[in-house]
Each structure stands twice: as C-alpha cells, then as structure tokens.
C-alpha positions as CSV (number, residue, x, y, z in Angstrom):
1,X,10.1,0.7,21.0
2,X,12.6,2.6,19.1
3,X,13.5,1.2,15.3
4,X,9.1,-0.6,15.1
5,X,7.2,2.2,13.4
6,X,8.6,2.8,10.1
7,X,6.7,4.8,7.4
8,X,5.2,3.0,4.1
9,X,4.2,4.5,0.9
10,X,1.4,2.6,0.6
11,X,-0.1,4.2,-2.1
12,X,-1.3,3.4,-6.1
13,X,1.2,6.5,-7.2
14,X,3.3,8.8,-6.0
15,X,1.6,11.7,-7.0
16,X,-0.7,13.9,-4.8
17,X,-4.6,12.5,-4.3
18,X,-3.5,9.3,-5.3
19,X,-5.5,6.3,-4.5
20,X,-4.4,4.6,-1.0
21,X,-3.4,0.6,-1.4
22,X,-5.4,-2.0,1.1
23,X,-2.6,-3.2,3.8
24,X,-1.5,-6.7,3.4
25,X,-3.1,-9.0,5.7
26,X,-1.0,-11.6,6.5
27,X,-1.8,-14.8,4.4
28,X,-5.3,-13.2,3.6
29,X,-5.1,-14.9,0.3
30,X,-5.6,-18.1,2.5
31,X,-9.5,-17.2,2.8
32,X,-10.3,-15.4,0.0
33,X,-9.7,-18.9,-2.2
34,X,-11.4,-21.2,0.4
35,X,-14.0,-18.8,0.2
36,X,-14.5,-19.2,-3.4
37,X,-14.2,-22.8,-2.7
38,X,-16.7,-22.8,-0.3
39,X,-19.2,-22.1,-3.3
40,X,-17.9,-25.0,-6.0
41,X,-14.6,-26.5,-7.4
42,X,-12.8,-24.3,-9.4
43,X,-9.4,-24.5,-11.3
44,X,-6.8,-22.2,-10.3
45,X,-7.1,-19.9,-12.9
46,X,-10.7,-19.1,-11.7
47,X,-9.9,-18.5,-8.5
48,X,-7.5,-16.1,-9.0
49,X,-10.0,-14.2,-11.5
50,X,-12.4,-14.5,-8.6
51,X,-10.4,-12.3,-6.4
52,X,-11.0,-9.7,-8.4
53,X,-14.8,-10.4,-7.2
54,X,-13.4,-10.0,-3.7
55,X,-12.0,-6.5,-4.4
56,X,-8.4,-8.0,-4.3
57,X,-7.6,-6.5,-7.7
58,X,-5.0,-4.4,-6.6
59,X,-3.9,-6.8,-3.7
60,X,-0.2,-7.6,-4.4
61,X,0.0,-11.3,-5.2
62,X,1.6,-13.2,-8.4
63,X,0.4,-16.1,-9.8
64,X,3.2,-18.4,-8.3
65,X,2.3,-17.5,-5.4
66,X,-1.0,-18.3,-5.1
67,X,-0.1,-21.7,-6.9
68,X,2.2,-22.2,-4.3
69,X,-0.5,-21.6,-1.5
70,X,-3.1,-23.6,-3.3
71,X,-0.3,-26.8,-2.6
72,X,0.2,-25.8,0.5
73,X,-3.7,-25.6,1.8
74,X,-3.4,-29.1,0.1
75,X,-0.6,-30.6,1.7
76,X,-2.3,-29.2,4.9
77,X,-6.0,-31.1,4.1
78,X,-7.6,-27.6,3.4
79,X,-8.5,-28.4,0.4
80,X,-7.9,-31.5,-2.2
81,X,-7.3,-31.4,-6.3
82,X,-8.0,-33.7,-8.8
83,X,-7.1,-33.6,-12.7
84,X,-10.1,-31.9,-15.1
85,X,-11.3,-35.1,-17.4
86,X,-12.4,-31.8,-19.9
87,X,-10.5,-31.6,-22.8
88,X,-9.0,-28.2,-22.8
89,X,-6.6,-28.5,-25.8
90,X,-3.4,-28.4,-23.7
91,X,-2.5,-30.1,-20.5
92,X,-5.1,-31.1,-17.7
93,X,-6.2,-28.9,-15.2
94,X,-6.6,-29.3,-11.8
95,X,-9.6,-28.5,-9.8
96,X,-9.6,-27.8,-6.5
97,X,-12.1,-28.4,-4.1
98,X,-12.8,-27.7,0.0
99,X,-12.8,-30.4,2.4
100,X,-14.4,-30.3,5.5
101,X,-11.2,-28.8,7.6
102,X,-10.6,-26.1,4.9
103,X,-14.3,-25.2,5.7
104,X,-13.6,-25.2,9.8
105,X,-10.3,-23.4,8.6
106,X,-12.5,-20.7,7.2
107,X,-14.9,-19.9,9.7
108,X,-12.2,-19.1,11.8
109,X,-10.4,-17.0,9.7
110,X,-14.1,-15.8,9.4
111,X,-14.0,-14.8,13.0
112,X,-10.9,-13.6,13.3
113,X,-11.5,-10.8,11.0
114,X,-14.6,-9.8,12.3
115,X,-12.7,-8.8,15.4
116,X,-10.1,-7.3,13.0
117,X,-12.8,-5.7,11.6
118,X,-14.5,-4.4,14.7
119,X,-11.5,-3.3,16.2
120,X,-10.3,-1.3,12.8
121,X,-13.5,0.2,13.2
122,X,-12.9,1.3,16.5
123,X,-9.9,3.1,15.3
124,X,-11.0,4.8,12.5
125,X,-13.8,6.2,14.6
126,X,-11.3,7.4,17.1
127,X,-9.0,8.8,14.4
128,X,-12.1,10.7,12.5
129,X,-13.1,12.0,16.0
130,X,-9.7,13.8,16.8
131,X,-9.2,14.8,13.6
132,X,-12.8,17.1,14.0
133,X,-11.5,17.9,17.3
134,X,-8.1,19.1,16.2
135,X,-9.7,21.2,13.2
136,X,-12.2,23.0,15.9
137,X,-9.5,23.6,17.7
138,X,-7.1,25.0,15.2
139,X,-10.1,27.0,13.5
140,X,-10.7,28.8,16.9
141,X,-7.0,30.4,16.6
C-alpha cells in the first residue's frame, strides 16, 4: 500500500479559508452534456455554458476537451451532430443531439452516482461523527 495515498491541494487558493475544489470524477463531463442533451439539441458552445448550470464552473475542463469528448460520444453512437442551416455570420455550427444509447448511457451513469453519492454520504457522516467524538474527547483533558 505504500507509494497510493498522496496528498492534493485541492483548493481555489492557497491561502488560509480558501474555498475547497470539487474532486474530478473520472469522465463526469460524459453526463453532464448528455444531460443537457437529454432536454434539446444544442451547439457546443451551449453546452459548455450549460455546465455552469450544473455547478461545473470551477470544474477543470478546456474547451478542446470537451470538443474532443463531444466526437468521441459521437463516434461511440451517444449522441449524433448535424450542421445548423441558421445563418450565424461565420461558419456553420454543429448541433448535437442524444440518441437513444446516449440516453441508456445516461441512466446508468445516473445510477452509478447515486451509489457514489450514497456511499460519499456514508463517509462524510462517519468523518463528521469522529470528528465530534475526537473534540469531546480532547475537550475533557
């Protein structure tokens, strides 16, 4: 076991009371855009204005990135694009849109963090509980 638990500042600043940063979830952005699929086609540059609706403003992603992903959920079937027939002034945009297996896709992904969210739960509980515990204790001394 020795070398797997490293520390990460995972933190908005360095400075004391500073805001703590969500972990990454592994390929989260995955959901959070079907999800906003799931409602109506968008273009690319809504969706990634829409995580901010998902509270993913401070989630660490770039633009290629989730460009990249968008291809890759469409190479994949999650999701299909077409070209916008709007006239936007400067090259056509694409609109993406869920298909049925990018909907299947996210209601497991739907599932799957429920547990992560139950089981997070569970540990925070646990962690709040010593903590009160430890304080007693150290209070009685």
């Amino acid at each position: 076991m020795r070398g797997r638990c490293r520390h990460r500042g995972n933190t908005a600043s360095t400075g004391r009371g500073a805001r703590p940063q969500p972990r990454r979830i592994r390929r989260f952005l995955e959901p959070a855009l079907l999800l906003q699929l799931h409602d109506q086609p968008r273009h690319g540059y809504a969706l990634i204005e829409g995580l901010d609706d998902l509270g993913m403003e401070s989630y660490p992603a770039d633009v290629s990135a989730i460009y990249r992903l968008l291809y890759g959920l469409e190479e994949s079937g999650m999701i299909t694009s077409s070209r916008d027939a709007e006239e936007t002034g400067g090259a056509p945009r694409r609109v993406y849109a869920l298909t049925p297996e990018g909907e299947a896709y996210l209601t497991d992904w739907v599932a799957e963090l429920g547990e992560t969210d139950r089981l997070l739960h569970r540990f925070l509980e646990a962690y709040q509980s010593h903590m009160r515990e430890h304080e007693e204790e150290t209070g009685r001394e």
